[in-house]
C-alpha positions in Angstrom: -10.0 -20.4 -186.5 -9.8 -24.0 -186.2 -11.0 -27.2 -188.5 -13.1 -29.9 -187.0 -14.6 -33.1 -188.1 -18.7 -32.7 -187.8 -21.7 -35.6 -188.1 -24.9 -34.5 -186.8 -27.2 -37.2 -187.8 -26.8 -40.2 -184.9 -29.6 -42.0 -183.4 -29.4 -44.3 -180.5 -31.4 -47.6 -180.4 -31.3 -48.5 -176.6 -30.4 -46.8 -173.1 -28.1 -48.5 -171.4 -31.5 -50.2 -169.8 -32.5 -51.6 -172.7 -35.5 -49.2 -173.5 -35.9 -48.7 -177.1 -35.7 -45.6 -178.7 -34.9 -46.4 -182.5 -36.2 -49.7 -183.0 -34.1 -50.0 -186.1 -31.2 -48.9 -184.5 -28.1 -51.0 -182.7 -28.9 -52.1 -179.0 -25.2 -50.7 -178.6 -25.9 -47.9 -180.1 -26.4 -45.9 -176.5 -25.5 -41.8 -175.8 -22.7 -42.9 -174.1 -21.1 -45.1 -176.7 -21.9 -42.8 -179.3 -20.0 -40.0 -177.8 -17.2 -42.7 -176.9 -16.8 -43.8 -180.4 -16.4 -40.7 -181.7 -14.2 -39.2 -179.5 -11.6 -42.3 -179.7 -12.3 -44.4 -182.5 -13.7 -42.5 -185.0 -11.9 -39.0 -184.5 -15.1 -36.8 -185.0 -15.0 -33.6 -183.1 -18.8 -32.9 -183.2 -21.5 -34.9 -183.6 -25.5 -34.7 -183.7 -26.9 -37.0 -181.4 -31.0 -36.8 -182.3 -33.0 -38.8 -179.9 -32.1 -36.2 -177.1 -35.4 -35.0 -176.8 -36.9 -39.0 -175.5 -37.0 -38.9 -171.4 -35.3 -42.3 -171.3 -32.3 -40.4 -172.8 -32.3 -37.7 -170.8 -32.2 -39.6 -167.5 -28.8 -41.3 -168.9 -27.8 -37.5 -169.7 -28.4 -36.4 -166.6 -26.5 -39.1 -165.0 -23.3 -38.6 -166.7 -23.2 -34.7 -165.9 -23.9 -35.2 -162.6 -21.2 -37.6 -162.1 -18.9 -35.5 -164.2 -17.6 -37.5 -166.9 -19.4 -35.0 -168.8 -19.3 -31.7 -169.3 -22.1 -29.0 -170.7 -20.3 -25.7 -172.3 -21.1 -22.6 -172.0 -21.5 -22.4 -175.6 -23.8 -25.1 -176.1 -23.4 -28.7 -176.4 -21.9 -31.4 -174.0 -18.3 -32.5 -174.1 -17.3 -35.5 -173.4 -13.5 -36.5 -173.9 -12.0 -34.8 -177.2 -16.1 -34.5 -178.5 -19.4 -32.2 -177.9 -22.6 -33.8 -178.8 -25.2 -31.4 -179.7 -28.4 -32.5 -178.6 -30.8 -32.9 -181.5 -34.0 -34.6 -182.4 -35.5 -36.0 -185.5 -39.2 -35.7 -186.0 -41.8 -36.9 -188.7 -44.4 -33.7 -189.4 -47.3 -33.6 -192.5 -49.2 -30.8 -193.0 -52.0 -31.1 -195.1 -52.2 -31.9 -198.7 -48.4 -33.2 -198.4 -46.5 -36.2 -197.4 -44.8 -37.1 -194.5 -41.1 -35.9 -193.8 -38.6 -35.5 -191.4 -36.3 -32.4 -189.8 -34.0 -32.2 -187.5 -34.5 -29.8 -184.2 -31.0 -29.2 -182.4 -31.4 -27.3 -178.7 -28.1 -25.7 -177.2 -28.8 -26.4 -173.9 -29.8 -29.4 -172.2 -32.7 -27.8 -170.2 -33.8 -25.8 -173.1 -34.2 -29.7 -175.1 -35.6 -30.7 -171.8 -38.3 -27.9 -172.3 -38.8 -28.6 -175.7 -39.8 -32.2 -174.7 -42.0 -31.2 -172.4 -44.1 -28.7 -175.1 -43.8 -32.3 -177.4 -45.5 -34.6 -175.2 -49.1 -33.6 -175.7 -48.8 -33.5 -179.9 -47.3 -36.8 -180.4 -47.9 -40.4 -179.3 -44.7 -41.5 -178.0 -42.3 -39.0 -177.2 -39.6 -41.6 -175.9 -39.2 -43.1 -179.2 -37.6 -41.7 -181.8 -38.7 -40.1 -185.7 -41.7 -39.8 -184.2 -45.1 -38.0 -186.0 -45.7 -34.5 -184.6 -49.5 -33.0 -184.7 -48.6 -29.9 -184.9 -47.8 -27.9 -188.4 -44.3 -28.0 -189.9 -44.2 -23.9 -189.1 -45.0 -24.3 -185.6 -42.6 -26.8 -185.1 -39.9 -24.5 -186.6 -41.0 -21.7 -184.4 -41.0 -23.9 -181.6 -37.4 -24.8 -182.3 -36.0 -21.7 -183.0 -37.7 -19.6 -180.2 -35.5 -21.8 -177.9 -32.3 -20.8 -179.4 -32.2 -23.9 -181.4 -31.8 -24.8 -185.4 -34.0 -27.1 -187.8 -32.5 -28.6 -190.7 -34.7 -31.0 -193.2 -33.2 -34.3 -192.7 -32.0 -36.2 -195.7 -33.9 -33.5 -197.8 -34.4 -35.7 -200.7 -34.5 -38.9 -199.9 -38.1 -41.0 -201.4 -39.6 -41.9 -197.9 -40.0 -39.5 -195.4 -38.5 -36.0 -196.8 -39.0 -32.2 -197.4 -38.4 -32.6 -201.4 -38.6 -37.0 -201.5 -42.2 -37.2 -200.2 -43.4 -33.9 -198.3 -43.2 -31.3 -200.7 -42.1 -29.6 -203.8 -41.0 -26.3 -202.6 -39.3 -25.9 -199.2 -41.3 -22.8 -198.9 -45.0 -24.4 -199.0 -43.9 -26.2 -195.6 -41.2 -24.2 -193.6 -40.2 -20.5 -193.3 -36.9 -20.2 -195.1 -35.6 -17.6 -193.4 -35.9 -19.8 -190.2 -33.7 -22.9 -191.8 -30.2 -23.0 -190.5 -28.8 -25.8 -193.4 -30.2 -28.3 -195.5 -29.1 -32.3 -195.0 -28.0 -33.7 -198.4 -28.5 -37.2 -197.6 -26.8 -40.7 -198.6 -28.4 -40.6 -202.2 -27.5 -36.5 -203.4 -24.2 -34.3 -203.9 -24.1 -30.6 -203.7 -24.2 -30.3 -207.9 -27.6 -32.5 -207.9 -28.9 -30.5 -204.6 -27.9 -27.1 -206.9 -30.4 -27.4 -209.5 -32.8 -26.8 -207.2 -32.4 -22.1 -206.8 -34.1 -21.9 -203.3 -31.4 -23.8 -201.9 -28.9 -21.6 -203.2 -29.1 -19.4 -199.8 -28.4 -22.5 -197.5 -25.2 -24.5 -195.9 -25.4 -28.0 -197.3 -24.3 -30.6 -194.4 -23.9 -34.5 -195.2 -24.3 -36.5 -192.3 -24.0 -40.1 -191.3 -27.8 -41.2 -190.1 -26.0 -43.7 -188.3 -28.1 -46.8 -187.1 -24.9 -48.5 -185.8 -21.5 -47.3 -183.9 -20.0 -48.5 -187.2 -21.7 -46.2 -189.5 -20.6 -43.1 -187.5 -18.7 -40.6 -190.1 -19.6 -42.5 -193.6 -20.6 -38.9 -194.2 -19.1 -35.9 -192.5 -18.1 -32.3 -192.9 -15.3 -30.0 -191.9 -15.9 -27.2 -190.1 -14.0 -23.8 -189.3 -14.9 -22.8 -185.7 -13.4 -20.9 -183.1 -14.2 -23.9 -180.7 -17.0 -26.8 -180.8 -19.9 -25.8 -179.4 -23.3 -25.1 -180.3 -22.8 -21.5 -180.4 -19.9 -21.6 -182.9 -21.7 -24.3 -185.0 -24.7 -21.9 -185.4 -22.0 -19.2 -186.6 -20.7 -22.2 -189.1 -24.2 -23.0 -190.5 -24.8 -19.6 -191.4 -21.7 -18.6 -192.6 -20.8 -15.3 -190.6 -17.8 -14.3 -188.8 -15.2 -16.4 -190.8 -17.1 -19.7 -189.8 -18.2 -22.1 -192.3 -18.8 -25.6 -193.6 -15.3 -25.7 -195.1 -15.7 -29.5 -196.9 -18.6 -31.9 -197.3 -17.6 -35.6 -197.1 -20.0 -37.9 -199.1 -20.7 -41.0 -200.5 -20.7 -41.0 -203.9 -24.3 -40.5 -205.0 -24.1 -44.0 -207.0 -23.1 -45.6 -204.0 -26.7 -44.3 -202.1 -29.6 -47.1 -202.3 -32.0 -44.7 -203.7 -29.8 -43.0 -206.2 -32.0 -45.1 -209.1 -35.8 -45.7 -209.5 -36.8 -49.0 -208.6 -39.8 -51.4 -207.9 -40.2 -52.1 -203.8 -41.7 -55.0 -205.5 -39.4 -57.3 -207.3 -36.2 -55.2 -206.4 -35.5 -54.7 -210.3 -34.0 -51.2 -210.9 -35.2 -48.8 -213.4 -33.3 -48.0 -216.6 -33.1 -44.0 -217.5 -35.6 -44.7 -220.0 -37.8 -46.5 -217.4 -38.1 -43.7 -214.8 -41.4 -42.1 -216.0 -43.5 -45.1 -215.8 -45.9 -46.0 -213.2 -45.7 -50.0 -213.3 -43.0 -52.0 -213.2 -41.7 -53.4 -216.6 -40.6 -56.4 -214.7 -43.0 -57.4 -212.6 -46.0 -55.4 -213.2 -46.4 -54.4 -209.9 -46.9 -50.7 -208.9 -44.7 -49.3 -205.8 -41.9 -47.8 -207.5 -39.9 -46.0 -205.7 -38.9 -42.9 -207.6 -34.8 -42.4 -207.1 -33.4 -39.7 -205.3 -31.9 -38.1 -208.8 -35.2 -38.8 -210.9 -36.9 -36.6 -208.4 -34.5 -33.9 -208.3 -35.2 -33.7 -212.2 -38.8 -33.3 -211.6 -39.2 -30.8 -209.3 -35.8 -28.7 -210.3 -36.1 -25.2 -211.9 -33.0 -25.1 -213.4 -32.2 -27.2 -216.7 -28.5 -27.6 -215.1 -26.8 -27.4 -211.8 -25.6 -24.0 -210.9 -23.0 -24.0 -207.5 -23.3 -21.1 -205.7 -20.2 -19.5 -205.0 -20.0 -19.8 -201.2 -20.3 -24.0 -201.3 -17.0 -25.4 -200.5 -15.6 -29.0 -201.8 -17.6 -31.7 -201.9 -15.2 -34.8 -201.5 -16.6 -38.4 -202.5 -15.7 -39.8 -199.3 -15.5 -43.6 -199.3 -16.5 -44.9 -196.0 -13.3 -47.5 -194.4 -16.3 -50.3 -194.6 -16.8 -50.2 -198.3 -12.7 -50.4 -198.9 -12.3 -54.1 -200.5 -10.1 -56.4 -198.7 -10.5 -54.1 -195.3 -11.4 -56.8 -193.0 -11.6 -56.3 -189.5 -8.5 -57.6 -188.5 -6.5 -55.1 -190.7 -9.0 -52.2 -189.3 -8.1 -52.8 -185.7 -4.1 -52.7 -187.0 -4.7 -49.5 -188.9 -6.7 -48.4 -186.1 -3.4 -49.2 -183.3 -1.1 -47.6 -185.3 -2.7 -44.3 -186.6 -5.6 -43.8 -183.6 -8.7 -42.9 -185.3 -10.3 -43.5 -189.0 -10.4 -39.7 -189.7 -6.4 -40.0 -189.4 -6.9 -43.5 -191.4 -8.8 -41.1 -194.2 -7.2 -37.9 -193.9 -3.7 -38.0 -192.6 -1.7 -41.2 -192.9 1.0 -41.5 -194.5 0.6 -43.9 -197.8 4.3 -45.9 -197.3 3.1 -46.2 -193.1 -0.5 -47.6 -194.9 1.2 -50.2 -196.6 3.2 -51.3 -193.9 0.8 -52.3 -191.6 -2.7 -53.0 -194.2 -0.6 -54.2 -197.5 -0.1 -52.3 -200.8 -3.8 -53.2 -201.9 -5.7 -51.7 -199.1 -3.3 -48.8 -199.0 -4.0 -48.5 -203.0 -7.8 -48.1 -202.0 -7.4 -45.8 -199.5 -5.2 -43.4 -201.6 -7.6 -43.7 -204.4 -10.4 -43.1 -202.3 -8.3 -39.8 -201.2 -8.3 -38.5 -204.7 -11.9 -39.3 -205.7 -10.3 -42.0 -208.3 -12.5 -45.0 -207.3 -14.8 -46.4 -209.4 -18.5 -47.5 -208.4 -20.9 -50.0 -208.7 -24.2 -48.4 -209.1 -26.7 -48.4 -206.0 -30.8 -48.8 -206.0 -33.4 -51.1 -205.5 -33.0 -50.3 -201.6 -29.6 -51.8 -201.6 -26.0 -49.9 -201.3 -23.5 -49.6 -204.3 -20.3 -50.8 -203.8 -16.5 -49.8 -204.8 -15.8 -51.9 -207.8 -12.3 -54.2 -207.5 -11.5 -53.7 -211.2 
């Protein structure tokens, strides 16, 4: 069995023509740079590439298999370089009497994602873009997915806008068959401890994934994975955790690092005290859109008083991302970067003295700290990112 690095939640925001696809997303951010950046930059074996499903995509697809400078395996997923890029989509459904939230399809083939685009077009508005709203029912879009082969996952499953637990639902069960989930996404904001108060996720795989807006943010959240090889078909195997394969680490940002770890008011930006979370207008401003944080929820809906890790969940490492690394300037990247090839090598395999050498003793102090989980935090909320504290 063999170890790879896995992201599965990257969204592109142009083709190379300039159409849009994730408004919010880099213009640089195109399939083919994703898959570039991974494979030599970043060091990322498998990645989740989830605006497959828009046409405008798929043409640039098409285009690089036919000219062969990539490759679709038998097993699922394209390969490109030292890569495979799974072909996924994210897409907004609400069922009635719930919120709005978001889950991730991923198709093994590229005709079968083809096909599923082609059953999308007449239930949503604008297939081309991406997160778009579904008409359909949560169920059928499940059944949809997996009667293609394919796997849904709840995207950032508790996040306050736009999730299963954050804003759909409070039972997974009330909007999806749970014996047709492959794995549940953590998100930026939740750990595997705060995700295991919750029993009916006990059964799943817990994945923590980038959502990656920008060719920079590619791998601030990761996993490891033990597969035979990387393709869809092994991945599947992973997910589920049969024949040896499994999720064997989760990489994540601290939760206090997430910007919707605490309660706050989308008005005046002020974040919530403990004490504070329960109340319905801010104590700052008097206004009334708080934002209830992504632990607060977890507390309301969970069924458990405390968290209970089931025994088949493997390490969850607070993985600090190179970008939140203080004195880590771009200059010193790119010299890290020369020397050592790709950040997972940066993170993961470096030697400390080599570290030194070429970033100074500081930013080799960070990164071994970071290694051991020994940083400490600045807390995140109000819609805005912790940070690594330089005391």
């Amino acid at each position: 069995m063999n170890s790879y690095f896995v992201d599965l939640h990257i969204h592109i925001g142009r083709t190379e023509k300039g159409d849009p696809v994730k408004i919010s997303g880099s213009r640089d951010l195109t399939f083919y740079n994703i898959a570039k950046e991974a494979s030599e930059r970043k060091g990322i074996e498998v990645i989740g590439i989830i605006d497959c499903h828009s046409p405008v995509v798929q043409d640039e697809i098409a285009h690089y298999l036919d000219n062969g400078e990539m490759v679709e395996q038998e097993g699922g997923g394209i390969r490109y370089n030292r890569t495979t890029v799974m072909l996924g989509s994210e897409i907004e459904v609400r069922d009635p009497g719930m919120g709005p939230a978001h889950l991730l399809a991923f198709l093994p083939t590229f005709a079968a994602m083809r096909d599923f685009t082609e059953w999308m077009k007449p239930h949503m508005k604008n297939v081309t873009l991406s997160s778009q709203r579904i008409y359909v029912p949560a169920r059928e879009l499940q059944e949809q997915t997996v009667g293609r082969g394919g796997m849904l996952v709840p995207a950032h499953i508790f996040t306050p806008y736009k999730s299963l637990y954050g804003s759909g639902t409070d039972r997974l069960e009330r909007m999806l068959d749970p014996d047709r989930v492959a794995a549940v996404e953590l998100g930026l904001s939740a750990d595997t401890e705060m995700a295991s108060c919750l029993s009916e996720l006990d059964r799943y795989s817990f994945v923590t994934n980038s959502d990656a807006h920008s060719l920079g943010k590619i791998g601030r959240e990761y996993n490891r994975m033990e597969m035979a090889e990387p393709s869809f078909r092994e991945l599947k195997l992973a997910l589920g955790r049969e024949r040896g394969r499994r999720v064997a680490a989760n990489y994540g940002l601290n939760p206090r690092l997430g910007k919707y770890h605490r309660t706050y008011c989308d008005g005046c930006g002020s974040v919530m005290d403990d004490a504070e979370t329960t109340v319905r207008r801010c104590l700052y401003c008097g206004g009334t859109k708080i934002v209830r944080g992504v632990m607060d929820r977890i507390m309301a809906i969970a069924d458990r008083d405390a968290a209970q890790v089931a025994e088949h969940r493997p390490p969850y490492h607070f993985q600090v991302p190179l970008e939140f690394i203080p004195g880590l300037g771009r200059k010193k990247l790119e010299r890290l970067l020369e020397r050592f090839g790709t950040e997972m090598n940066i993170l993961h395999r470096a030697p400390e003295s080599e570290i030194r050498e070429t970033a100074g003793a500081d930013v080799a102090g960070y990164i071994l700290r970071a290694r051991d989980g020994a940083l400490a935090f600045e807390v995140g909320g109000g819609g805005r990112y912790g940070k690594v504290s330089k005391a």
